[in-house]
Biotite code that builds the C-alpha atoms (Angstrom):
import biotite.structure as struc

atoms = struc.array([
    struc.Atom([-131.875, 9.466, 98.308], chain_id="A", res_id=1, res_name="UNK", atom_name="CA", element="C"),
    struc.Atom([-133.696, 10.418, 95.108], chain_id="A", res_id=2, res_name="UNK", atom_name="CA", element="C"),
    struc.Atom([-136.765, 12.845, 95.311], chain_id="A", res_id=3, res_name="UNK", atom_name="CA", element="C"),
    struc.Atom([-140.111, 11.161, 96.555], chain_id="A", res_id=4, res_name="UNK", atom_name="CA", element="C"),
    struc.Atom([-141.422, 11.260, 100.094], chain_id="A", res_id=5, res_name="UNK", atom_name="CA", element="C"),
    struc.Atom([-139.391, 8.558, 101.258], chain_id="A", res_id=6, res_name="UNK", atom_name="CA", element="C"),
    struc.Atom([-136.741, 10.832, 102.556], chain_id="A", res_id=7, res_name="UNK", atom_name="CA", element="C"),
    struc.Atom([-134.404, 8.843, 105.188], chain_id="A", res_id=8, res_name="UNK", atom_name="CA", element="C"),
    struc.Atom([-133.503, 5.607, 106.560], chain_id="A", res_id=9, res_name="UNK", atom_name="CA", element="C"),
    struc.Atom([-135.975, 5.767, 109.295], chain_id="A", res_id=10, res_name="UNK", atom_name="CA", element="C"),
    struc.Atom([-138.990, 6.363, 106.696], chain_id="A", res_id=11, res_name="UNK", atom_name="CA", element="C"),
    struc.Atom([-137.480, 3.450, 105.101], chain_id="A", res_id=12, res_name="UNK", atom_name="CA", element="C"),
    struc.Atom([-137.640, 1.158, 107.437], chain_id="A", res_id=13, res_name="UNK", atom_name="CA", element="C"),
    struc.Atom([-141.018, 2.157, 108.639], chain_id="A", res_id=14, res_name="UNK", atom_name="CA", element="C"),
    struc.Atom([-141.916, 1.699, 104.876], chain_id="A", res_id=15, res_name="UNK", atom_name="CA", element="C"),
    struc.Atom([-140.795, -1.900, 105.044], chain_id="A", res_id=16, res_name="UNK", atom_name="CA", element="C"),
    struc.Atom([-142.661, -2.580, 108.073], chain_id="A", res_id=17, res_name="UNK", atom_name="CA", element="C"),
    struc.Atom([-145.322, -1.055, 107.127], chain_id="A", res_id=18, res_name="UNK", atom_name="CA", element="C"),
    struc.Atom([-145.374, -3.475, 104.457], chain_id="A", res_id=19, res_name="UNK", atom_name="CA", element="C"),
    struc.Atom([-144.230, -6.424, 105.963], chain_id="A", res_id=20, res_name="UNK", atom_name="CA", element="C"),
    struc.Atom([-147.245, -6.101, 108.318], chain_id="A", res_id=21, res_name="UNK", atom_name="CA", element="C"),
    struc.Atom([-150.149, -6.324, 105.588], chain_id="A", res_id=22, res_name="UNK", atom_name="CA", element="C"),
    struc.Atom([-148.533, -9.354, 103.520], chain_id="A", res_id=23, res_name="UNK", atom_name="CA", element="C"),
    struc.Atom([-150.102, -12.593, 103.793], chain_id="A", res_id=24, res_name="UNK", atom_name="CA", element="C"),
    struc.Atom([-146.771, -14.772, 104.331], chain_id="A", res_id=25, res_name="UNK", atom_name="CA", element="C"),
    struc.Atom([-143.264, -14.494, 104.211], chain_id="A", res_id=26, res_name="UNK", atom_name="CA", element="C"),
    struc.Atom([-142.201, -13.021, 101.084], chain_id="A", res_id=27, res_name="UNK", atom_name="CA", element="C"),
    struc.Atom([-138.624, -12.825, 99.188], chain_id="A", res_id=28, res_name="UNK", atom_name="CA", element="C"),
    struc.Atom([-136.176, -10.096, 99.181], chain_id="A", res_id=29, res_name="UNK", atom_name="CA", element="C"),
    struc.Atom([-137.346, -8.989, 95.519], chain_id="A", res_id=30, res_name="UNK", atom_name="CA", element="C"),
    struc.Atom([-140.861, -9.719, 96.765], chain_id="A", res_id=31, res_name="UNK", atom_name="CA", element="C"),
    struc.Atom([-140.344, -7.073, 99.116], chain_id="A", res_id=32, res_name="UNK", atom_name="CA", element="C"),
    struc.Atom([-138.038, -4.995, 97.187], chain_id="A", res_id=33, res_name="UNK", atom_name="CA", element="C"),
    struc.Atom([-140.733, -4.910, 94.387], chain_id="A", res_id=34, res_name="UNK", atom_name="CA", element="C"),
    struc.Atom([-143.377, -3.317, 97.139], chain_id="A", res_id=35, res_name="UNK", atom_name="CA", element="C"),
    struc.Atom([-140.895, -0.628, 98.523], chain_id="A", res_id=36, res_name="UNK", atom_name="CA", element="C"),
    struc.Atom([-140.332, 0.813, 95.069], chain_id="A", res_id=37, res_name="UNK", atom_name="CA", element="C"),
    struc.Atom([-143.758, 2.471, 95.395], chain_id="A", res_id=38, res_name="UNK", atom_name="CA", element="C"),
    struc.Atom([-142.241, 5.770, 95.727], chain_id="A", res_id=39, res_name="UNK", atom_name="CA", element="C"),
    struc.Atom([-139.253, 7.476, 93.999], chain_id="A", res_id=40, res_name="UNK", atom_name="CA", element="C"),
    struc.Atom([-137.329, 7.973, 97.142], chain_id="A", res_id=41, res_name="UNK", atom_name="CA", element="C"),
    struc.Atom([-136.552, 4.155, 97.646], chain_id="A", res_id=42, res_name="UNK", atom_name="CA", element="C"),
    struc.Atom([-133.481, 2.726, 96.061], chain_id="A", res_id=43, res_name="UNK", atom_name="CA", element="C"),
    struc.Atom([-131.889, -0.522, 95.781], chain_id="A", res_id=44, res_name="UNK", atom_name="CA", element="C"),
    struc.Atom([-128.916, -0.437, 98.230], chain_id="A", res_id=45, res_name="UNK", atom_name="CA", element="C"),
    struc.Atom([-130.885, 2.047, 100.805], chain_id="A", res_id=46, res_name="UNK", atom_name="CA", element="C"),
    struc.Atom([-133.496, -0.652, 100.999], chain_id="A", res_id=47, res_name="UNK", atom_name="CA", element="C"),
    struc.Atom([-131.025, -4.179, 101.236], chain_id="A", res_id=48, res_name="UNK", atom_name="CA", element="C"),
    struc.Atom([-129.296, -2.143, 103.925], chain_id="A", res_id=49, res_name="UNK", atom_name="CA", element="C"),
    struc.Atom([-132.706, -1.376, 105.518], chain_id="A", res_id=50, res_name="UNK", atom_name="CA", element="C"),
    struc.Atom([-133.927, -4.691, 105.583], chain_id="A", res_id=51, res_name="UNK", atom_name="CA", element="C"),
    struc.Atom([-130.631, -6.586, 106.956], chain_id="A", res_id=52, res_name="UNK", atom_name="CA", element="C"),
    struc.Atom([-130.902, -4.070, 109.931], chain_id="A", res_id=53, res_name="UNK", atom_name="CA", element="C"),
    struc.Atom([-134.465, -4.444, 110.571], chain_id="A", res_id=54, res_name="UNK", atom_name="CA", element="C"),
    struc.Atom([-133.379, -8.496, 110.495], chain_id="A", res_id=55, res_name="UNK", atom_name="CA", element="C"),
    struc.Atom([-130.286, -7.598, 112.994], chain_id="A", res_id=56, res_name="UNK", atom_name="CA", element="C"),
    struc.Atom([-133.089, -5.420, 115.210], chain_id="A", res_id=57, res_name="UNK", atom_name="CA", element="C"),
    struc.Atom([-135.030, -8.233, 115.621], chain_id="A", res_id=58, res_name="UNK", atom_name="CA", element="C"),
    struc.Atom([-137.941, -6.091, 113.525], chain_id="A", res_id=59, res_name="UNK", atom_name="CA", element="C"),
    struc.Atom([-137.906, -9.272, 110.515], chain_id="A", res_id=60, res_name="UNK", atom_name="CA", element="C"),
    struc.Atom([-137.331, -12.981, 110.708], chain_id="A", res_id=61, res_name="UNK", atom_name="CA", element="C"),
    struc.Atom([-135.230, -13.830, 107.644], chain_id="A", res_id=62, res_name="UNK", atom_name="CA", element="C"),
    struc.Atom([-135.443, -17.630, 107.404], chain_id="A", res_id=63, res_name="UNK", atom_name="CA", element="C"),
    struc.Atom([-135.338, -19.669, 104.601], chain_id="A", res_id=64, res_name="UNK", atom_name="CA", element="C"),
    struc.Atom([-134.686, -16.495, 101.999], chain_id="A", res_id=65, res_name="UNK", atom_name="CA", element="C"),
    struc.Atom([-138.066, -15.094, 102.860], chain_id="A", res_id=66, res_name="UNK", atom_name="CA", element="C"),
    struc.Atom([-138.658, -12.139, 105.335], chain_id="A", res_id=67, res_name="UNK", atom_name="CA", element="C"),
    struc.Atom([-141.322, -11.946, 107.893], chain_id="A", res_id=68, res_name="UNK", atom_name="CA", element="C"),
    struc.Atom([-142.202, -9.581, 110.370], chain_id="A", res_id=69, res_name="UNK", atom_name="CA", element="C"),
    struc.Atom([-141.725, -10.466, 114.379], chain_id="A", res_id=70, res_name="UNK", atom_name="CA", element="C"),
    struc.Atom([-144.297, -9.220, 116.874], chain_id="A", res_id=71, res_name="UNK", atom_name="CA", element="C"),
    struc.Atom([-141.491, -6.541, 117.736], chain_id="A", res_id=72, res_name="UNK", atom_name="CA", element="C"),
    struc.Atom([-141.585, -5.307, 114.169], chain_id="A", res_id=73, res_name="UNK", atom_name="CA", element="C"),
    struc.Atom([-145.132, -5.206, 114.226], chain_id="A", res_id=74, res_name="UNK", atom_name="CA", element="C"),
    struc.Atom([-145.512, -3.383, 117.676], chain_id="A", res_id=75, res_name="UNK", atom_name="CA", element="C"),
    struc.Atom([-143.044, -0.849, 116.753], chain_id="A", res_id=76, res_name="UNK", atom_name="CA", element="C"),
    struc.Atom([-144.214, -0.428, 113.129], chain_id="A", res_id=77, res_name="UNK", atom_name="CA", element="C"),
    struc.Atom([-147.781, 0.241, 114.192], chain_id="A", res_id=78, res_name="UNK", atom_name="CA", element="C"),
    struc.Atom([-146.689, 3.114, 116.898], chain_id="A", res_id=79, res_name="UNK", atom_name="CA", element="C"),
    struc.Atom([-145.024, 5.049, 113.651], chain_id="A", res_id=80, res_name="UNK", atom_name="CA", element="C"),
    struc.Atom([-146.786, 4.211, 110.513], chain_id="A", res_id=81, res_name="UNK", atom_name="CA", element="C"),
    struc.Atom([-148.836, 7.162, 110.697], chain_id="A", res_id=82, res_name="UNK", atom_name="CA", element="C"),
    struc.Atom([-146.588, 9.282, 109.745], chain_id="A", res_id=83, res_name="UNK", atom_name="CA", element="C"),
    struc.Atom([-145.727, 7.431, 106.369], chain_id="A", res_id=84, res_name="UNK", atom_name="CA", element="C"),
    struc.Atom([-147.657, 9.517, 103.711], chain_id="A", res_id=85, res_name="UNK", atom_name="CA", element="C"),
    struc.Atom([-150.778, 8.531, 102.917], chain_id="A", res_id=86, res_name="UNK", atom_name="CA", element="C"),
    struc.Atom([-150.385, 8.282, 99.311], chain_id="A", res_id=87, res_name="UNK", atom_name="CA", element="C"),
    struc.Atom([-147.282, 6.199, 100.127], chain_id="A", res_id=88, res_name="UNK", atom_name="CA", element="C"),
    struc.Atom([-149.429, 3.917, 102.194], chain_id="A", res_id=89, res_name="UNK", atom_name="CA", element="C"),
    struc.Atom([-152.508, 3.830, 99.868], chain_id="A", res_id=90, res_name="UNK", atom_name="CA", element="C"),
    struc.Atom([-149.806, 2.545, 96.875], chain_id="A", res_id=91, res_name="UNK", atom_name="CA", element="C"),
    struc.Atom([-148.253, -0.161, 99.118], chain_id="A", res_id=92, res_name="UNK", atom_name="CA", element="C"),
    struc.Atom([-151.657, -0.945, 99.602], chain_id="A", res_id=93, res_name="UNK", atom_name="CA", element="C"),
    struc.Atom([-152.854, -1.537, 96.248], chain_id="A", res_id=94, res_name="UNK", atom_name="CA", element="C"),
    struc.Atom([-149.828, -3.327, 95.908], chain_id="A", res_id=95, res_name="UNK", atom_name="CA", element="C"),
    struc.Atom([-149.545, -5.688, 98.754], chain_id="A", res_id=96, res_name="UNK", atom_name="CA", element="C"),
    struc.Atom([-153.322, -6.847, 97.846], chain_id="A", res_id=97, res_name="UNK", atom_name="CA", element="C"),
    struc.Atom([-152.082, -8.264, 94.659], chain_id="A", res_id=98, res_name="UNK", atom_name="CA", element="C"),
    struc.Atom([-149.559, -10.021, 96.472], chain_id="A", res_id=99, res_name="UNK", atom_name="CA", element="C"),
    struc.Atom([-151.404, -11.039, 98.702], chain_id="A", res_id=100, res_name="UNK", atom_name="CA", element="C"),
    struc.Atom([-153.879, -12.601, 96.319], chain_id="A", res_id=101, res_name="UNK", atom_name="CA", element="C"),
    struc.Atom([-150.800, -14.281, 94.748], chain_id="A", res_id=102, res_name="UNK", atom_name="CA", element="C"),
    struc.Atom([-149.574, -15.658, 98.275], chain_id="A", res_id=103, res_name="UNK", atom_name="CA", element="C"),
    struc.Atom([-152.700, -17.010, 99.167], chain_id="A", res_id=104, res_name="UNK", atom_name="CA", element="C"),
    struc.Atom([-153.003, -19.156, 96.040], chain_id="A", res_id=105, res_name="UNK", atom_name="CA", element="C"),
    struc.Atom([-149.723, -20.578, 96.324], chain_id="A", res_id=106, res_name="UNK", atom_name="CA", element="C"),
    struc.Atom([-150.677, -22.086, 99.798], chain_id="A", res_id=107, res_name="UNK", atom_name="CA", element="C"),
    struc.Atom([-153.305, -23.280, 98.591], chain_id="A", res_id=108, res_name="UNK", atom_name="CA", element="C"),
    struc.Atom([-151.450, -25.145, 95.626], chain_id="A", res_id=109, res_name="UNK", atom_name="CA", element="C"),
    struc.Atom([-148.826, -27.279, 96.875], chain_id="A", res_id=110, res_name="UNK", atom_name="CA", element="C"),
    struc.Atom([-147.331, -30.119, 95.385], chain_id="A", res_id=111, res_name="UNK", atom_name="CA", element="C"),
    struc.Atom([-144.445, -32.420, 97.183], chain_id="A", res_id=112, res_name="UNK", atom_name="CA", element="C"),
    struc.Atom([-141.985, -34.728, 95.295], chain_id="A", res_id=113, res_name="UNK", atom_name="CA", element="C"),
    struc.Atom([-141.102, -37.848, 97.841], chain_id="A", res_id=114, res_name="UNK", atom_name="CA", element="C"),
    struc.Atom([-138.091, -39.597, 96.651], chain_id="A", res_id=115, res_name="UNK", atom_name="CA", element="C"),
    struc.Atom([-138.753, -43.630, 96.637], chain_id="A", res_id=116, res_name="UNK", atom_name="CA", element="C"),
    struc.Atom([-136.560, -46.437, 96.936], chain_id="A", res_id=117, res_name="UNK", atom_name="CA", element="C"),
    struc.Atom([-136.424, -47.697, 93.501], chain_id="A", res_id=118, res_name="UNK", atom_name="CA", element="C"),
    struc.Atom([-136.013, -44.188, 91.890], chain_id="A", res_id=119, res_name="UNK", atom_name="CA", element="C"),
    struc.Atom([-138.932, -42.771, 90.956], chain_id="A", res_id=120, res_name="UNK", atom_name="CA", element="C"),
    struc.Atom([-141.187, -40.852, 93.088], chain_id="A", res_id=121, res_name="UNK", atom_name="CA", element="C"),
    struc.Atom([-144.570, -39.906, 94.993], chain_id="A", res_id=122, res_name="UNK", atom_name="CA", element="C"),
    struc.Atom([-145.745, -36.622, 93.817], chain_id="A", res_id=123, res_name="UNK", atom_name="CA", element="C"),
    struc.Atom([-148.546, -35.277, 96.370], chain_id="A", res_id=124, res_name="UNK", atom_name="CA", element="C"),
    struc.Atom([-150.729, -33.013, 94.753], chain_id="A", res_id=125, res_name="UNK", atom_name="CA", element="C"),
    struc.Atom([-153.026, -30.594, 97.275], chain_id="A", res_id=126, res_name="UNK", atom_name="CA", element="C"),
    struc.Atom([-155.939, -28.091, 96.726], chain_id="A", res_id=127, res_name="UNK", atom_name="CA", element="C"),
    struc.Atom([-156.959, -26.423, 99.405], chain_id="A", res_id=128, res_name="UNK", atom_name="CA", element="C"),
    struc.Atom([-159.513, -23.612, 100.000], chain_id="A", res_id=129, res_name="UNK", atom_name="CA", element="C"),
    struc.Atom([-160.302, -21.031, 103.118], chain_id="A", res_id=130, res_name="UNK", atom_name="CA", element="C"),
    struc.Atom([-161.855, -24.106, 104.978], chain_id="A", res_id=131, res_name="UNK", atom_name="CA", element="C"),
    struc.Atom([-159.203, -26.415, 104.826], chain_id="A", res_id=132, res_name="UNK", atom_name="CA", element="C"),
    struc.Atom([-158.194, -29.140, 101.871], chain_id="A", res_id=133, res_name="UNK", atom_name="CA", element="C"),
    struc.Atom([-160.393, -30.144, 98.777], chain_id="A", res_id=134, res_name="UNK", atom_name="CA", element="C"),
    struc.Atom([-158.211, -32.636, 97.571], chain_id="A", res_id=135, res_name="UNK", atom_name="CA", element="C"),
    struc.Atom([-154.739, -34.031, 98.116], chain_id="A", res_id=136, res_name="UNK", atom_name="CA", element="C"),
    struc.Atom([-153.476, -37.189, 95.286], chain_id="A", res_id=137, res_name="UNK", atom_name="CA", element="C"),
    struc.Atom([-150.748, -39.209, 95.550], chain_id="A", res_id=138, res_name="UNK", atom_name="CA", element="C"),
    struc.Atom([-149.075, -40.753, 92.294], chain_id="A", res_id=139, res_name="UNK", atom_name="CA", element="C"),
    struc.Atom([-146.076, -42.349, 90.717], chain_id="A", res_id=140, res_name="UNK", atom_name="CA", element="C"),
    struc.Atom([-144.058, -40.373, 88.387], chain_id="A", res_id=141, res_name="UNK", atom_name="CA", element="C"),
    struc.Atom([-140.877, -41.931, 86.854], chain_id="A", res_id=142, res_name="UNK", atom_name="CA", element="C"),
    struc.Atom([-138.467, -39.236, 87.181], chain_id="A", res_id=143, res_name="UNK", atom_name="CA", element="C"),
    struc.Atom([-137.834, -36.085, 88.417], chain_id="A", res_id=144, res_name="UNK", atom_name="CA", element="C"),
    struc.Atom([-138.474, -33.972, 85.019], chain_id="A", res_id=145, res_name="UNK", atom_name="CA", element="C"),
    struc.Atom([-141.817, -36.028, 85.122], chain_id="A", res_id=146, res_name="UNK", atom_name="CA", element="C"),
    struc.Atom([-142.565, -34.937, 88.635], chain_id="A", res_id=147, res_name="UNK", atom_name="CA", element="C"),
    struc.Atom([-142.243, -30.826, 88.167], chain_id="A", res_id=148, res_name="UNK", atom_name="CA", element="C"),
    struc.Atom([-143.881, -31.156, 84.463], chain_id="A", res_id=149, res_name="UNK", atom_name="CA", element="C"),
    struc.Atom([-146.754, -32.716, 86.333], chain_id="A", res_id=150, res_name="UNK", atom_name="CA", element="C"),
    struc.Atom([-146.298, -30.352, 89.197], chain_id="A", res_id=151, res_name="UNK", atom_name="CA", element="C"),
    struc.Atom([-146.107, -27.207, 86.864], chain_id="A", res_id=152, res_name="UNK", atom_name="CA", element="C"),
    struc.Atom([-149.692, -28.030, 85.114], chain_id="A", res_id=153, res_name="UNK", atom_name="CA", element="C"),
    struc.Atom([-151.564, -28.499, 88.636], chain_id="A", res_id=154, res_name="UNK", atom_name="CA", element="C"),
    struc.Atom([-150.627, -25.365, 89.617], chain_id="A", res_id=155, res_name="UNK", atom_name="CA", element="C"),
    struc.Atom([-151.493, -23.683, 86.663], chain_id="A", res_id=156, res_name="UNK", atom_name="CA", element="C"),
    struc.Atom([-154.761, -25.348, 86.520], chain_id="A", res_id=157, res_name="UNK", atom_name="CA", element="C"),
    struc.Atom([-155.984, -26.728, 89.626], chain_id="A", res_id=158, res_name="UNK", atom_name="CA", element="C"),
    struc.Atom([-159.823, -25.663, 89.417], chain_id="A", res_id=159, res_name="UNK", atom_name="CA", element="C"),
    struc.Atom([-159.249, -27.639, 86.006], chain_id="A", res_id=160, res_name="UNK", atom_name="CA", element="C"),
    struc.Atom([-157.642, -30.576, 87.675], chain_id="A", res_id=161, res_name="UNK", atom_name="CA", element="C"),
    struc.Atom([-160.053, -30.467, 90.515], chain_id="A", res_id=162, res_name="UNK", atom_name="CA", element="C"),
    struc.Atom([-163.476, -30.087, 88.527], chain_id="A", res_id=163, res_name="UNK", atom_name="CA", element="C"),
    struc.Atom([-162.005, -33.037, 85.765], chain_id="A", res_id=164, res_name="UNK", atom_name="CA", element="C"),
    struc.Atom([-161.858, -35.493, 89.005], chain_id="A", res_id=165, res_name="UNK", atom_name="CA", element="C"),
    struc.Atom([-165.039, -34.531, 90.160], chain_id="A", res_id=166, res_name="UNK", atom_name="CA", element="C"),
    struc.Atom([-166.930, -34.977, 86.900], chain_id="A", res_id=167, res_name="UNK", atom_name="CA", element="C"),
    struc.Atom([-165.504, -38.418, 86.148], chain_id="A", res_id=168, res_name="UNK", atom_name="CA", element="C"),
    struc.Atom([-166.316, -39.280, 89.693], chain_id="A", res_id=169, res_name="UNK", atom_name="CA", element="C"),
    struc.Atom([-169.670, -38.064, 89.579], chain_id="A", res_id=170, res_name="UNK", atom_name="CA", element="C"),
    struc.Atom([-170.543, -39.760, 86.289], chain_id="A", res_id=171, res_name="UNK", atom_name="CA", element="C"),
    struc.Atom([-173.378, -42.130, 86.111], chain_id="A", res_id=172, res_name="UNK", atom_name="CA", element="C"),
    struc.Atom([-171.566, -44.996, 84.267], chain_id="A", res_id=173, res_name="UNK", atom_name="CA", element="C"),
    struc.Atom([-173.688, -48.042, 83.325], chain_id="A", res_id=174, res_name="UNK", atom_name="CA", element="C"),
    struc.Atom([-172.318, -51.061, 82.610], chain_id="A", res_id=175, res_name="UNK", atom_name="CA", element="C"),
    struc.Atom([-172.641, -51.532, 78.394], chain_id="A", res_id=176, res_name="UNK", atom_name="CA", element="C"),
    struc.Atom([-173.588, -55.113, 77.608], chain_id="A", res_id=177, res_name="UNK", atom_name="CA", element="C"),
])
């Protein structure tokens, strides 16, 4: 391994579980990846071969090409993280909040395509915060390009979105005679 702190396998995988027990969610291989390379001693193969035997140790869940940790991974990652550097683990933090900040928002975000029977779609849009959902619409789009074009702006502006409803709901409209 290249020179950093990260020395061996073993501070490698306690690396990896140190992370994998401060993210928000399951996260992707280059999600993780992207974490580990906090210090100079992590490299690409080292860490893919890391991570498929923490998944064969039972230490990660690997479903659905995202990694979580397992209350094993946890247990056993908490007993030994103390001896990851502390600059190590103050990086990964920094890191992981980021992340974390990114996760969060993205469950928050959703949107669904449902497939109909005369080919076109139900899009369900959903805004949630910490206490649950703000606002979940249903709505015809004609076609799948149609569907993520529409799904691609409400996640890139749902406060927008959200606030726009609002104010035409809330408006005062009289009747013009």
């Amino acid at each position: 391994m290249p020179m950093g702190f990260i020395q061996s396998e073993l501070d490698l995988k306690l690396l990896v579980l140190y992370i994998m027990s401060r993210v928000a969610g399951p996260v992707t291989f280059l999600q993780l990846l992207e974490l580990a390379l906090c210090d100079e001693g992590v490299d690409y193969f080292d860490f893919a071969e890391a991570a498929a035997e923490l998944v064969s140790t039972e230490h990660l869940l690997l479903e659905d090409e995202r990694y979580s940790i397992t209350e094993k991974g946890r247990k056993n990652g908490a007993i030994c993280e103390s001896s990851l550097p502390y600059s190590v683990r103050v990086k990964c933090d920094k890191n992981v909040t980021k992340l974390n900040s990114r996760l969060r928002r993205d469950a928050q975000v959703r949107s669904e395509r449902i497939p109909r029977n005369d080919g076109t779609f139900t899009l369900r849009l959903a805004l949630d915060d910490e206490h649950g959902n703000l606002l979940t619409v249903d709505m015809l789009a004609a076609t799948e390009q149609q569907c993520d074009r529409l799904s691609e702006q409400f996640k890139a502006h749902p406060e927008q979105i959200y606030n726009g409803i609002l104010d035409v709901l809330l408006t005062d409209y009289e009747e013009k005679e």
